[in-house]
PDB file with SEQRES, HELIX, SHEET and CRYST1 records, atoms N, CA, C and O in Angstrom:
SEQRES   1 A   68  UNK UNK UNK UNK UNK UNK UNK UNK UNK UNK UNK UNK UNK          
SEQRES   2 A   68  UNK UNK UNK UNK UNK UNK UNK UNK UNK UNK UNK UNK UNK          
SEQRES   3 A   68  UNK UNK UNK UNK UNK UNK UNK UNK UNK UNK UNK UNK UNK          
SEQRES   4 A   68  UNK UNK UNK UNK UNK UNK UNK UNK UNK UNK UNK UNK UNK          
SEQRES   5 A   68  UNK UNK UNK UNK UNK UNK UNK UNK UNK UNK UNK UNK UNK          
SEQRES   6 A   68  UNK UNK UNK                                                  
HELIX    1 AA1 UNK A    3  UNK A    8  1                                   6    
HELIX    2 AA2 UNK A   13  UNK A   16  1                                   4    
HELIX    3 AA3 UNK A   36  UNK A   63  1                                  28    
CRYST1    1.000    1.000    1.000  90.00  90.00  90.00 P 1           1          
ATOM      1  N   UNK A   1     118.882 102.985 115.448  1.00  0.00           N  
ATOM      2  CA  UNK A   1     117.631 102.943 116.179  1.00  0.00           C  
ATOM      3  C   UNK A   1     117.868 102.202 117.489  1.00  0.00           C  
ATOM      4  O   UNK A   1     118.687 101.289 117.595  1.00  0.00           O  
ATOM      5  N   UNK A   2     117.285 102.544 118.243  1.00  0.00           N  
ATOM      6  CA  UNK A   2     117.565 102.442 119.608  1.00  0.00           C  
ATOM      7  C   UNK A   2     116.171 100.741 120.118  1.00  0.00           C  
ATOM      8  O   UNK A   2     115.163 100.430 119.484  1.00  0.00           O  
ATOM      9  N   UNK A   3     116.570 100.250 121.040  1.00  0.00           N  
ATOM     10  CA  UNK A   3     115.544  99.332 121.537  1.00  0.00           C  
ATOM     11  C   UNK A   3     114.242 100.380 122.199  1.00  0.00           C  
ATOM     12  O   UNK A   3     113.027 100.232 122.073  1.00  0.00           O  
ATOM     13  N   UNK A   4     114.756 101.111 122.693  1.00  0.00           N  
ATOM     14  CA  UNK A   4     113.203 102.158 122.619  1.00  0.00           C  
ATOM     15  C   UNK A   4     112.897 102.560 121.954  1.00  0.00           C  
ATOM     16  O   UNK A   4     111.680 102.731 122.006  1.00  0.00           O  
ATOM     17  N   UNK A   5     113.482 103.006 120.933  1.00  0.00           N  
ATOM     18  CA  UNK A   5     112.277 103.436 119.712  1.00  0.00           C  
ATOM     19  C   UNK A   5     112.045 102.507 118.989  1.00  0.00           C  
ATOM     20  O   UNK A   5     111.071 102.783 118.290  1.00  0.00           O  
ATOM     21  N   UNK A   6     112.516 101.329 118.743  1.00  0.00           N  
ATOM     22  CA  UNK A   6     111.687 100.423 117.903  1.00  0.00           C  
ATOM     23  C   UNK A   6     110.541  99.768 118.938  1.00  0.00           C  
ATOM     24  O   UNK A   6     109.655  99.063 118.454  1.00  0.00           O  
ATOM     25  N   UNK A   7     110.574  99.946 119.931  1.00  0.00           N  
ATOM     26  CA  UNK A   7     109.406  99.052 120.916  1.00  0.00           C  
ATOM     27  C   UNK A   7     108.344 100.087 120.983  1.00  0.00           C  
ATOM     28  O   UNK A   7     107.182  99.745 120.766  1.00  0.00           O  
ATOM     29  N   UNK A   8     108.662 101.432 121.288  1.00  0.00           N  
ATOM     30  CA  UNK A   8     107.830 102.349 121.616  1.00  0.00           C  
ATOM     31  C   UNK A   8     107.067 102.757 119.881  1.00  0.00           C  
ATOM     32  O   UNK A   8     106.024 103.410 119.884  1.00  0.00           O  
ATOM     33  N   UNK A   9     107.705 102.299 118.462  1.00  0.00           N  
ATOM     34  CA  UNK A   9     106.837 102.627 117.159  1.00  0.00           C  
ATOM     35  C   UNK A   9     105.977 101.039 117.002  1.00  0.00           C  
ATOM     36  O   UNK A   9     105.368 100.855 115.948  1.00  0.00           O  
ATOM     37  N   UNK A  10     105.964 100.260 117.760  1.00  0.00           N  
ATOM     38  CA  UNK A  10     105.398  99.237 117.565  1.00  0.00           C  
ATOM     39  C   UNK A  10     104.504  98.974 118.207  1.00  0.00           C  
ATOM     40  O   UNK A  10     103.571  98.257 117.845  1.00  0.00           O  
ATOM     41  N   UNK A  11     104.677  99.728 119.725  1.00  0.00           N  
ATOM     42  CA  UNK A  11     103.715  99.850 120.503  1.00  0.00           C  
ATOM     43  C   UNK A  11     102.475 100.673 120.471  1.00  0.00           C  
ATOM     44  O   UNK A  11     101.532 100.535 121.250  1.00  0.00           O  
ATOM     45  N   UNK A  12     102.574 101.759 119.264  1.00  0.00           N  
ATOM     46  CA  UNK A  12     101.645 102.710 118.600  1.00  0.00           C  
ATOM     47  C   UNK A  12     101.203 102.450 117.678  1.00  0.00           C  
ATOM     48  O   UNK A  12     100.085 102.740 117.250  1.00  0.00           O  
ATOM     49  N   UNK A  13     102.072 101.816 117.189  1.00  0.00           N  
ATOM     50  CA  UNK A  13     101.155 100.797 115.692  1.00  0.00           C  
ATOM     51  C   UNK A  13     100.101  99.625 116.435  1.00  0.00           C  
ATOM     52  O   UNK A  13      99.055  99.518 115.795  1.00  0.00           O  
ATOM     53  N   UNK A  14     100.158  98.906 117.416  1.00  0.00           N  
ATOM     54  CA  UNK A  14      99.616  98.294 117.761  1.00  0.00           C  
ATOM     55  C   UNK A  14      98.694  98.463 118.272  1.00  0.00           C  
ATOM     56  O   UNK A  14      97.880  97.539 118.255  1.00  0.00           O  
ATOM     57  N   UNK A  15      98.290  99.934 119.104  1.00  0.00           N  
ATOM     58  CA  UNK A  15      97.497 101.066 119.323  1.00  0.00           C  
ATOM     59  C   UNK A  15      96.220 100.846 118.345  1.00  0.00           C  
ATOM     60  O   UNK A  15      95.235 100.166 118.633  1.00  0.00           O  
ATOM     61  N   UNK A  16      96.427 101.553 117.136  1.00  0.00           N  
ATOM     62  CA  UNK A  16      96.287 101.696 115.628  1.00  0.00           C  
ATOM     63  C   UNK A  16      94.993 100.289 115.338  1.00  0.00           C  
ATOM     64  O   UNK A  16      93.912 100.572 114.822  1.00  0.00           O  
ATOM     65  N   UNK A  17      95.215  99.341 115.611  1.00  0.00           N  
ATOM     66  CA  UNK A  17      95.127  98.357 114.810  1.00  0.00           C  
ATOM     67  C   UNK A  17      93.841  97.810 115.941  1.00  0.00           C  
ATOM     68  O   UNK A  17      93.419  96.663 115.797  1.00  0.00           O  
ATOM     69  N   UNK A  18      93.349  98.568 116.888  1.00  0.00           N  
ATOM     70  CA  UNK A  18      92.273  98.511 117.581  1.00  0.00           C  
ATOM     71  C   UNK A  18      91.443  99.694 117.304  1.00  0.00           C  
ATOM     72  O   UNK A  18      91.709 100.893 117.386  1.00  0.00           O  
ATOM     73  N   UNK A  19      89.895  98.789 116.800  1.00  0.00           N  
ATOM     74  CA  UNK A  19      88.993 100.332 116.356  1.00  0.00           C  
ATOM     75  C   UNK A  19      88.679 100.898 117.196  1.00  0.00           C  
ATOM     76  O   UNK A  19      87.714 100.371 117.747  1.00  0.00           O  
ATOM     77  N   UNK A  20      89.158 102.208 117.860  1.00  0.00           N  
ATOM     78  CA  UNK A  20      88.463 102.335 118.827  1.00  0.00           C  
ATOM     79  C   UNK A  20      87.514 103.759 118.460  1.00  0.00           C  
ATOM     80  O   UNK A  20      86.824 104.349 119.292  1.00  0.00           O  
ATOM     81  N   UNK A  21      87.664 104.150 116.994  1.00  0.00           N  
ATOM     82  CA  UNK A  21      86.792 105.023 116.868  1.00  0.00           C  
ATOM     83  C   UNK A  21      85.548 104.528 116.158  1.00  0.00           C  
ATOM     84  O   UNK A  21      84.982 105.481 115.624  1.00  0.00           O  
ATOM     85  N   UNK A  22      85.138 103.777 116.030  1.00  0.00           N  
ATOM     86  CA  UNK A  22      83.799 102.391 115.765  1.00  0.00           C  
ATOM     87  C   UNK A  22      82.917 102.936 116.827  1.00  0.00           C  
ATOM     88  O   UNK A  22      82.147 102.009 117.080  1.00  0.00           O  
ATOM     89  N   UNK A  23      82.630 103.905 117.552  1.00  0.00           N  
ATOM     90  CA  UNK A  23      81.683 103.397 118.563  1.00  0.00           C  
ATOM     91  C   UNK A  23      80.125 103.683 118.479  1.00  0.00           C  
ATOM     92  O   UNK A  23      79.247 103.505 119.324  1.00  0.00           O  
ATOM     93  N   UNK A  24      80.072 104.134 117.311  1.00  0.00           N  
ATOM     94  CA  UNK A  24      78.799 103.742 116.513  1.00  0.00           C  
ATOM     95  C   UNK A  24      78.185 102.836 115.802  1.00  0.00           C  
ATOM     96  O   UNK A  24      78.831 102.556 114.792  1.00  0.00           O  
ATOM     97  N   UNK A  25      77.011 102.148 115.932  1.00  0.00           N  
ATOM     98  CA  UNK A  25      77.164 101.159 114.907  1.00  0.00           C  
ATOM     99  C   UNK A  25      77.116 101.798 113.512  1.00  0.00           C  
ATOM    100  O   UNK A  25      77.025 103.019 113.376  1.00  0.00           O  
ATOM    101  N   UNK A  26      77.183 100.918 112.448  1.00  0.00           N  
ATOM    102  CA  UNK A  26      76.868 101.092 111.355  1.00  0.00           C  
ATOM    103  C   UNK A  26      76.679  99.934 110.676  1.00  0.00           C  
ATOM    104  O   UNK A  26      77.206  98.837 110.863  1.00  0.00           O  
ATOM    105  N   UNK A  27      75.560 100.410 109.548  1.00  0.00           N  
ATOM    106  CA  UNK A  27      74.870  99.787 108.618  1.00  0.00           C  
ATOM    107  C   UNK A  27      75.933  99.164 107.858  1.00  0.00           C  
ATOM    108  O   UNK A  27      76.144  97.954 107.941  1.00  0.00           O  
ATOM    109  N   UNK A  28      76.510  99.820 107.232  1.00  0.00           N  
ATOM    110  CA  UNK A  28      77.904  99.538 106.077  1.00  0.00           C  
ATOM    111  C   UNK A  28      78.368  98.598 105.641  1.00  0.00           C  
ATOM    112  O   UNK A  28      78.092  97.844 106.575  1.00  0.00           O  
ATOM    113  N   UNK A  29      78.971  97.874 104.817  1.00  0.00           N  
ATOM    114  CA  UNK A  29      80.024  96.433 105.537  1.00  0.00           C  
ATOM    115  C   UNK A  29      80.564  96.627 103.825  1.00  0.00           C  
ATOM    116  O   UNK A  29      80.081  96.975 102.748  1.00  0.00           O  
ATOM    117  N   UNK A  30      81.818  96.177 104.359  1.00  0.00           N  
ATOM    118  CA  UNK A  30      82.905  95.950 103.249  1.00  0.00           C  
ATOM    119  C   UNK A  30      83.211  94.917 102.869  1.00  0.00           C  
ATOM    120  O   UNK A  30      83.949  94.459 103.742  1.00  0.00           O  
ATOM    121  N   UNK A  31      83.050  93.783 101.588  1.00  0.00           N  
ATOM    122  CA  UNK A  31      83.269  92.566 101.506  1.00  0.00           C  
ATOM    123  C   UNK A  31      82.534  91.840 102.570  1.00  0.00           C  
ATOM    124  O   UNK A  31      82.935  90.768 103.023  1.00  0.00           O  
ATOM    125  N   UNK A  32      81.420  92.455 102.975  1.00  0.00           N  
ATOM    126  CA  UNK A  32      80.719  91.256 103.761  1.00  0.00           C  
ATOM    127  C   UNK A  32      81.409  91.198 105.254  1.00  0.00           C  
ATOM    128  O   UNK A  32      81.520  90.157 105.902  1.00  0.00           O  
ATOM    129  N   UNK A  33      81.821  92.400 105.658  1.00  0.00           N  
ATOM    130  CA  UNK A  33      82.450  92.201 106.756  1.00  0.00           C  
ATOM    131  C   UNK A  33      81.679  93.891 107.330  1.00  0.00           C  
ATOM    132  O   UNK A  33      81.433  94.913 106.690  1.00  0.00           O  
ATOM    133  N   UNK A  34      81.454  93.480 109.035  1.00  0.00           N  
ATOM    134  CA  UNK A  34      80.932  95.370 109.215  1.00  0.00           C  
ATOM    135  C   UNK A  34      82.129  96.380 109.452  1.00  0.00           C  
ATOM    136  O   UNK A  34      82.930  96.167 110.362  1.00  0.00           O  
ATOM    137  N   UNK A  35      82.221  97.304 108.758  1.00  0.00           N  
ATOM    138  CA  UNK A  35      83.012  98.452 108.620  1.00  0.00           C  
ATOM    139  C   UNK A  35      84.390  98.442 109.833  1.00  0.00           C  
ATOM    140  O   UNK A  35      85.528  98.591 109.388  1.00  0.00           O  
ATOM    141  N   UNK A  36      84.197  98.274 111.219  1.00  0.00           N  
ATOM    142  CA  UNK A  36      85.111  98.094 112.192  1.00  0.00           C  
ATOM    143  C   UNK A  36      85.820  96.505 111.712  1.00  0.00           C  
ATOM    144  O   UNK A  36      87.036  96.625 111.562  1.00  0.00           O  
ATOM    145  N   UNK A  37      85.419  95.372 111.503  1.00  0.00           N  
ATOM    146  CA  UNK A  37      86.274  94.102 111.728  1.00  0.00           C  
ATOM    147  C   UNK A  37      86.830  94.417 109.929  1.00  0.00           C  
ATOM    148  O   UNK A  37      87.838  93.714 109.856  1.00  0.00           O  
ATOM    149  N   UNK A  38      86.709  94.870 109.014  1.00  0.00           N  
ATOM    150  CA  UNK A  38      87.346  94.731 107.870  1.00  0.00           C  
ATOM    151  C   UNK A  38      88.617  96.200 108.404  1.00  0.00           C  
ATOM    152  O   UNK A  38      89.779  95.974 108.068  1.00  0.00           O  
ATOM    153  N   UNK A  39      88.429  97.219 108.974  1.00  0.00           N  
ATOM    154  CA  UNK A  39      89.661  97.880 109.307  1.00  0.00           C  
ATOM    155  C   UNK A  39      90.751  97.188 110.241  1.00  0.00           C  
ATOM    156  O   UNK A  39      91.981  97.194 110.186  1.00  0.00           O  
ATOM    157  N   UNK A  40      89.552  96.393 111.407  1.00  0.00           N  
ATOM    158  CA  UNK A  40      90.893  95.324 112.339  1.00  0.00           C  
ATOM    159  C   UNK A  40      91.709  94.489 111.690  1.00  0.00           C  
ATOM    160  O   UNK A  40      92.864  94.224 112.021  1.00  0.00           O  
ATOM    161  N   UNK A  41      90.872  93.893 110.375  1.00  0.00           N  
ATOM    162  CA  UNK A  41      91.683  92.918 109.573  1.00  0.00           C  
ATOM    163  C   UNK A  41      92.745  93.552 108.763  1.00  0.00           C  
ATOM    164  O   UNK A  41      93.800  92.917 108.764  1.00  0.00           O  
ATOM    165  N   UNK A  42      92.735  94.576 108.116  1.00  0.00           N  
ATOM    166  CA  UNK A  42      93.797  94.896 107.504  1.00  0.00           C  
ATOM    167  C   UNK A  42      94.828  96.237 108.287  1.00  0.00           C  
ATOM    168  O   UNK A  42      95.691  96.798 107.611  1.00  0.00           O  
ATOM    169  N   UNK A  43      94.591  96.611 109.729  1.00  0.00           N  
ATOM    170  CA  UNK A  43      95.724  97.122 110.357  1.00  0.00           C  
ATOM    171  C   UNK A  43      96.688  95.693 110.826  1.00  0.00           C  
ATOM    172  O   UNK A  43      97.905  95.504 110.806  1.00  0.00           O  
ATOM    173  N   UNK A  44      95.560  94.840 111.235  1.00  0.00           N  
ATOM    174  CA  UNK A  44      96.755  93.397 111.973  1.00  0.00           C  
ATOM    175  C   UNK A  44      97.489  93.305 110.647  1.00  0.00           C  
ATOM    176  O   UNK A  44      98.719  93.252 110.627  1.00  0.00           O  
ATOM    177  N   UNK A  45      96.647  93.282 109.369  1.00  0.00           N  
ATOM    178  CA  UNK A  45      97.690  92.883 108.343  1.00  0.00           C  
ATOM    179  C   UNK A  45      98.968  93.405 108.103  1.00  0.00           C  
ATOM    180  O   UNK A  45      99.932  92.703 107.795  1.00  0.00           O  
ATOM    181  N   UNK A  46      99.002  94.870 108.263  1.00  0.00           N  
ATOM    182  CA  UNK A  46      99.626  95.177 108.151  1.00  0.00           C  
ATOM    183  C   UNK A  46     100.611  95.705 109.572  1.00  0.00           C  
ATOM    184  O   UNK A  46     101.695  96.125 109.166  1.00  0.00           O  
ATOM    185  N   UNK A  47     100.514  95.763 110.766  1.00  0.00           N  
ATOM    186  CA  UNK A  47     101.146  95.045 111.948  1.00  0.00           C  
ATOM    187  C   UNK A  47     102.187  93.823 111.364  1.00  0.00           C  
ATOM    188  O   UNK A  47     103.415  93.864 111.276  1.00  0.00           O  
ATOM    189  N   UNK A  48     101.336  92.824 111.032  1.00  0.00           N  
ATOM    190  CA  UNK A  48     102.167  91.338 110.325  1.00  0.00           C  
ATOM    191  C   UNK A  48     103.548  92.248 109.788  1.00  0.00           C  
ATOM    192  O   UNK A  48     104.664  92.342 110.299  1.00  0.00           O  
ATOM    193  N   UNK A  49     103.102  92.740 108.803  1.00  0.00           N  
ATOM    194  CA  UNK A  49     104.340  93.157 107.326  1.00  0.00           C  
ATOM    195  C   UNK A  49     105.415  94.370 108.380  1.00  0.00           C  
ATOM    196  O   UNK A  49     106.529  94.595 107.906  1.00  0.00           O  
ATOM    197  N   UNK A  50     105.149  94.896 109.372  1.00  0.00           N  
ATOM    198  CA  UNK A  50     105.885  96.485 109.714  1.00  0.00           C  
ATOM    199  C   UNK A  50     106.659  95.020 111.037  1.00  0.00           C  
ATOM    200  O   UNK A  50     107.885  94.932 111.102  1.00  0.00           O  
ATOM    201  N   UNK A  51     106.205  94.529 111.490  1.00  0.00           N  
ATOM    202  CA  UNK A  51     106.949  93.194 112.221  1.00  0.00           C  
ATOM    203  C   UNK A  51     107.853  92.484 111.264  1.00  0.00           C  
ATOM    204  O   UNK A  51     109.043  92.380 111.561  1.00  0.00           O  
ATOM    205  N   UNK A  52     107.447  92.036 110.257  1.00  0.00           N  
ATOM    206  CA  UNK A  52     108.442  91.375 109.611  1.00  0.00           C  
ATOM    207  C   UNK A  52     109.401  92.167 109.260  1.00  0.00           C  
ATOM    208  O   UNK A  52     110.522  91.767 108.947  1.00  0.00           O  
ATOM    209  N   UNK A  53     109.058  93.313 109.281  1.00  0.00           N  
ATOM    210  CA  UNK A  53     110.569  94.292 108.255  1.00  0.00           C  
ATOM    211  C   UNK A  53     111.382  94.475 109.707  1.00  0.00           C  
ATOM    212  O   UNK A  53     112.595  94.336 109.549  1.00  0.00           O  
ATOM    213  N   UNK A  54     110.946  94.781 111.213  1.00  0.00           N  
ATOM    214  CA  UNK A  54     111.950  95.083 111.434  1.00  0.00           C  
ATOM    215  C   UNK A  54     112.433  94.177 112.029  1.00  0.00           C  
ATOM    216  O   UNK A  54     113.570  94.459 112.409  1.00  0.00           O  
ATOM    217  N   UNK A  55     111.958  92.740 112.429  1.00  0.00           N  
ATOM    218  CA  UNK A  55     112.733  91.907 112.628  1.00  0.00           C  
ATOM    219  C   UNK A  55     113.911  91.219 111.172  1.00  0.00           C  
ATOM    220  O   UNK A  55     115.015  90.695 111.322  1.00  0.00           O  
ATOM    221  N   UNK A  56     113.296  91.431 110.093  1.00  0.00           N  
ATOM    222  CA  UNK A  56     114.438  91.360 109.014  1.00  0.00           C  
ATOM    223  C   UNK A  56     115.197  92.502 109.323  1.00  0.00           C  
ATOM    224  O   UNK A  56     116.199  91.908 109.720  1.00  0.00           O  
ATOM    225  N   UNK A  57     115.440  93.531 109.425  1.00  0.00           N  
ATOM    226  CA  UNK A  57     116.155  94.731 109.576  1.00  0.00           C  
ATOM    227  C   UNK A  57     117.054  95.189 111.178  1.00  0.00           C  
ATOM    228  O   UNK A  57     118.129  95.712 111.473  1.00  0.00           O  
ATOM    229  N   UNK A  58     116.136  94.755 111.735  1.00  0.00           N  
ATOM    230  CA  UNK A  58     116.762  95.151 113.325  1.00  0.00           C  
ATOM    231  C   UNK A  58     117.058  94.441 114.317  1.00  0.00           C  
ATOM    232  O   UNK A  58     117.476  94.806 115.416  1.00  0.00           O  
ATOM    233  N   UNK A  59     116.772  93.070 113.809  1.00  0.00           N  
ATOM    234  CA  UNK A  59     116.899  91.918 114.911  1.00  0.00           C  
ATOM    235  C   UNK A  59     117.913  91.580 115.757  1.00  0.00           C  
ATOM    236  O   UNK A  59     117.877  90.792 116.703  1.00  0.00           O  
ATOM    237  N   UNK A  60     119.242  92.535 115.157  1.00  0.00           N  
ATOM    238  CA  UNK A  60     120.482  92.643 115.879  1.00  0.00           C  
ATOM    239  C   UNK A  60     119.914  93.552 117.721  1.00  0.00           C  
ATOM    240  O   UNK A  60     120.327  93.314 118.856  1.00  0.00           O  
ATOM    241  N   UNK A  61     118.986  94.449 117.288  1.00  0.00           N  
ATOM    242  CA  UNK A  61     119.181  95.252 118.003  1.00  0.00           C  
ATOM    243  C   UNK A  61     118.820  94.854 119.272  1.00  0.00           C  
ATOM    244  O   UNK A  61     119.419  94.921 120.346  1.00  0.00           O  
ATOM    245  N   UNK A  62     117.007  94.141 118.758  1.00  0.00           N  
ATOM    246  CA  UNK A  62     116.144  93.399 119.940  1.00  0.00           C  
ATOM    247  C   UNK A  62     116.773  92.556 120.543  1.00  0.00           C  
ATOM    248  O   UNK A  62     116.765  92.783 121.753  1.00  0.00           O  
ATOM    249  N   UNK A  63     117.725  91.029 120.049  1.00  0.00           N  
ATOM    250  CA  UNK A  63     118.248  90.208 120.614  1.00  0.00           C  
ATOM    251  C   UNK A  63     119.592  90.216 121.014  1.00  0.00           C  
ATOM    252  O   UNK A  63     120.238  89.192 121.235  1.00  0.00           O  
ATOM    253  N   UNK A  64     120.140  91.683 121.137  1.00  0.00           N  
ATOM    254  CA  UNK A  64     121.251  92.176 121.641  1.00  0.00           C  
ATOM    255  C   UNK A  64     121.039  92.811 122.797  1.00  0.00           C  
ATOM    256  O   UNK A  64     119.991  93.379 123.106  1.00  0.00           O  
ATOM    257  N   UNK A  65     122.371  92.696 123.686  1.00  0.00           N  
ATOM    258  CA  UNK A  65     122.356  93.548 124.639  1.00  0.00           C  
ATOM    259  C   UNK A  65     122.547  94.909 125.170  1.00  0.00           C  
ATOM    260  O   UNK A  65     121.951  95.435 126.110  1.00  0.00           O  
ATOM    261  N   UNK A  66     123.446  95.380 124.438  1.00  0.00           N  
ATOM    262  CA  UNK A  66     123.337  96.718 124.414  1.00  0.00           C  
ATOM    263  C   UNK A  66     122.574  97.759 123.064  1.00  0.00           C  
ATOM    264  O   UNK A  66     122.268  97.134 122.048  1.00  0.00           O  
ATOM    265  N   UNK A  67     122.314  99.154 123.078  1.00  0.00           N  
ATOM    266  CA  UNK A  67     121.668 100.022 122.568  1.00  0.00           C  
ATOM    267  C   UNK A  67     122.924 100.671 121.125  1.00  0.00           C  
ATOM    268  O   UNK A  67     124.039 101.185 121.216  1.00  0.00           O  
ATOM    269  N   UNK A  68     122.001 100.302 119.836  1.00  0.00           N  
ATOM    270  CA  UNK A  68     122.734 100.983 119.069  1.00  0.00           C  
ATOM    271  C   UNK A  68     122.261 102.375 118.847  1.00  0.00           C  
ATOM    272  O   UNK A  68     122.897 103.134 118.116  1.00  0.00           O  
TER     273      UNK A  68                                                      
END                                                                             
């Protein structure tokens, strides 16, 4: 994997993890939370976990200088 494609799948996940199809309100709420901030909370969550794997996994690549 290349330093562009791991920046450019992280940069779409990060995309992701903003509601931007919310632009209605709604009544709804999940655990006490309204329907948009309980989806923000668990894309960041999972942002967190897809960050941790590839800095466990690829960290050669980011804090290296050349492209594997």
């Amino acid at each position: 994997m290349t330093k562009f494609r791991l920046y450019l799948i992280l940069g779409l996940f990060l995309i992701t993890t903003v509601p931007w199809f919310f632009t209605k309100t709604h009544e709804s709420h999940i655990l006490g939370f309204p329907t948009w901030a309980f989806y923000c909370f668990c894309m960041t969550a999972a942002y967190a976990v897809l960050i941790c794997f590839f800095i466990g996994r690829y960290w050669h690549i980011s804090a290296g200088n050349d492209d594997d």
